[in-house]
Backbone as CSV, one residue per row, in Angstrom:
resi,resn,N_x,N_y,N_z,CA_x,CA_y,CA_z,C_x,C_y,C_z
1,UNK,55.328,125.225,39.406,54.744,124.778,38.159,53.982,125.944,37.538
2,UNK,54.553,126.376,36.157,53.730,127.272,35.285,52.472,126.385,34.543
3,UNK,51.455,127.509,34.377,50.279,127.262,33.273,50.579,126.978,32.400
4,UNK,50.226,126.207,31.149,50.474,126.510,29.868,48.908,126.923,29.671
5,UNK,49.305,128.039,28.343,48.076,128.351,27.576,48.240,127.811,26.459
6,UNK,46.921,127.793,25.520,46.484,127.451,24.022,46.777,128.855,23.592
7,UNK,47.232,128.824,22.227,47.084,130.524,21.282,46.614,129.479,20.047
8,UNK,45.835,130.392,19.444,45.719,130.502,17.783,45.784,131.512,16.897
9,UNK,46.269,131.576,16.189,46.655,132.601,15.307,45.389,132.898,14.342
10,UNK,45.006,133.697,14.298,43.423,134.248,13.433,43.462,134.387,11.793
11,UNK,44.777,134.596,11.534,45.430,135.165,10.073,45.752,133.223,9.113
12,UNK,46.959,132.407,10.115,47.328,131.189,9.247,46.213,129.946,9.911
13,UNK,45.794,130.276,11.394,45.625,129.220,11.894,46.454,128.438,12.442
14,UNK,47.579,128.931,12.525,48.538,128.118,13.558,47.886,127.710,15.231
15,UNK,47.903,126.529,15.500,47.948,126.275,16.996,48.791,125.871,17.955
16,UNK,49.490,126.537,19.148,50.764,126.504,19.694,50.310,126.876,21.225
17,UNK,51.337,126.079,21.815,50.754,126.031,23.413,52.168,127.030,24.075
18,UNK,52.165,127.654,24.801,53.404,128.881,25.401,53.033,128.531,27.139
19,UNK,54.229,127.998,27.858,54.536,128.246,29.627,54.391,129.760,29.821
20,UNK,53.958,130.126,30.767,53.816,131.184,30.894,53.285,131.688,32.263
21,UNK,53.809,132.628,33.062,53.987,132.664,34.406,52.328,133.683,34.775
22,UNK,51.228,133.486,35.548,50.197,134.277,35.633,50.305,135.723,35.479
23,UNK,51.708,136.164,35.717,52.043,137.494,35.678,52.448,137.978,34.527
24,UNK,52.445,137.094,33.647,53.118,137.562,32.269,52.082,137.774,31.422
25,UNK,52.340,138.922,30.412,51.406,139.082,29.305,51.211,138.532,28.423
26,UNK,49.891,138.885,28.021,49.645,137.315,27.034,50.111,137.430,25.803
27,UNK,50.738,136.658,25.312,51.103,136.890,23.480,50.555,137.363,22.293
28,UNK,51.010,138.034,21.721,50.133,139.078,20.796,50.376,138.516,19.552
29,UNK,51.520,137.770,18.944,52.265,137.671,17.755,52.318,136.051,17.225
30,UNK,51.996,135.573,16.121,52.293,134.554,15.817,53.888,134.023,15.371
31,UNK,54.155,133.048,16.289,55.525,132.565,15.468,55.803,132.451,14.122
32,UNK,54.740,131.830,13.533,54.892,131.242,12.216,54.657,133.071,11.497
33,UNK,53.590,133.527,11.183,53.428,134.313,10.437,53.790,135.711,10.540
34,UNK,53.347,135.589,12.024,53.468,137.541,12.867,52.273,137.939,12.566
35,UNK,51.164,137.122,12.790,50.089,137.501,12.000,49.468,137.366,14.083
36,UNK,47.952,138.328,13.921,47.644,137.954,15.598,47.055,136.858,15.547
37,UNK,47.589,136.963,17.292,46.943,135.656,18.166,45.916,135.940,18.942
38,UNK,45.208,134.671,19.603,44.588,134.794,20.324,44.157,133.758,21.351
39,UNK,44.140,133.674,22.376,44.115,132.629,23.594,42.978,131.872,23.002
40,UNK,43.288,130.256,23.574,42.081,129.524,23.146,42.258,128.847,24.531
41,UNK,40.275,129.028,24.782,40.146,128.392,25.738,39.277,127.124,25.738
42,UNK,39.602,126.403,26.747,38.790,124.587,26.340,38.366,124.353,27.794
43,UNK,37.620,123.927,27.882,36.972,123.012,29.273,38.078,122.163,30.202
44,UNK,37.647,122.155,31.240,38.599,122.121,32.503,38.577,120.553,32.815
45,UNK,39.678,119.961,32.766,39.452,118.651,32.828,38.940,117.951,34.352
46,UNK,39.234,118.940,35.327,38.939,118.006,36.758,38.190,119.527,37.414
47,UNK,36.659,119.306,37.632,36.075,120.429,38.279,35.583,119.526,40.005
48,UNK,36.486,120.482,41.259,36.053,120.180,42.067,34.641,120.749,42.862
49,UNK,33.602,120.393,43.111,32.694,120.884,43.674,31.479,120.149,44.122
50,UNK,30.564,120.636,45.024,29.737,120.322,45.842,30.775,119.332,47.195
51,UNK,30.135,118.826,47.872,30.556,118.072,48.788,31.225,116.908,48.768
52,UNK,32.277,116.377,49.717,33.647,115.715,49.047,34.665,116.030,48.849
53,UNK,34.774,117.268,48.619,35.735,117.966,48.359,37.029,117.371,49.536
54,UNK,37.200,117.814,50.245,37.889,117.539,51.810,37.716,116.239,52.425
55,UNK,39.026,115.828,52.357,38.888,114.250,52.708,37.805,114.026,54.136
56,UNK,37.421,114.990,55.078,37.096,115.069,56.237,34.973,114.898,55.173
57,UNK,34.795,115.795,54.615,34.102,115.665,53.644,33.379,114.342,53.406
58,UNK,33.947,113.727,53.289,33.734,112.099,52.423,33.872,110.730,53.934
59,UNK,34.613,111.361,54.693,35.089,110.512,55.484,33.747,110.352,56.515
60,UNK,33.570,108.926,56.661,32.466,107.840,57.545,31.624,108.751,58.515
61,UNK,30.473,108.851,58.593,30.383,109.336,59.667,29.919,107.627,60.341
62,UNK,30.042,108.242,62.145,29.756,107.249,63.250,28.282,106.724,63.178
63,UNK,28.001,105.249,63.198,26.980,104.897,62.797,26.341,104.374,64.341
64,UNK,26.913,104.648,65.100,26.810,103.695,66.267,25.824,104.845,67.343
65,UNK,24.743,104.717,67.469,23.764,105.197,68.458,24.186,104.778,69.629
66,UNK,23.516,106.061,70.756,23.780,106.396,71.812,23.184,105.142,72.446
67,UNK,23.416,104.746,73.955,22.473,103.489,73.818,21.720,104.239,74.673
68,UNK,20.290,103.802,74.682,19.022,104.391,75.532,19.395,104.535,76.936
69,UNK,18.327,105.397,77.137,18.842,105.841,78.061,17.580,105.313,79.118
70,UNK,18.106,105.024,80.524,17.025,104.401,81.436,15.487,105.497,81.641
71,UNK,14.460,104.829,81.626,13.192,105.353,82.169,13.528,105.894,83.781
72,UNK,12.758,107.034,84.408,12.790,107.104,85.573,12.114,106.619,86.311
73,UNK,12.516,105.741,87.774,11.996,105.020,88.788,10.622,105.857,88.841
74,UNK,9.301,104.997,89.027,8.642,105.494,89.122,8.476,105.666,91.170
75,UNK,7.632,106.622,91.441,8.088,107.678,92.458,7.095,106.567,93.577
76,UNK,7.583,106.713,94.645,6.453,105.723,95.782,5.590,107.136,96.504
77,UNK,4.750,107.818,96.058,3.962,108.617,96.820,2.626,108.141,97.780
């Protein structure tokens, strides 16, 4: 699965979205005019972070205490 990016064109205002492989350079040229572009960037729809992340993360911890443990015999001196 490729990225898509946002471009806008600075000259008509055209807005146009291009697939495009991380390795590829970014587009310089407007379709419509040939006038430049320029990447538009927007806020990230799903930000993972802090804790949770990792199903192991989120998953129950054991609620169940150790059971006590016996007192020692007291000593016949």
């Amino acid at each position: 699965m490729m990225p898509t990016y946002q471009y806008a064109c600075t000259a008509c205002d055209h807005e146009f979205e291009a697939i495009q492989s991380f390795s590829d350079d970014s587009l310089t040229e407007c379709p419509q005019c040939k006038g430049e572009i320029r990447k538009v960037y927007t806020a990230v729809g799903v930000v993972f972070k802090g804790s949770g992340f990792y199903k192991t993360d989120s998953a129950k911890k054991s609620t169940v205490a150790d059971p006590p443990k016996a007192a020692p015999a007291p000593s016949a001196d």
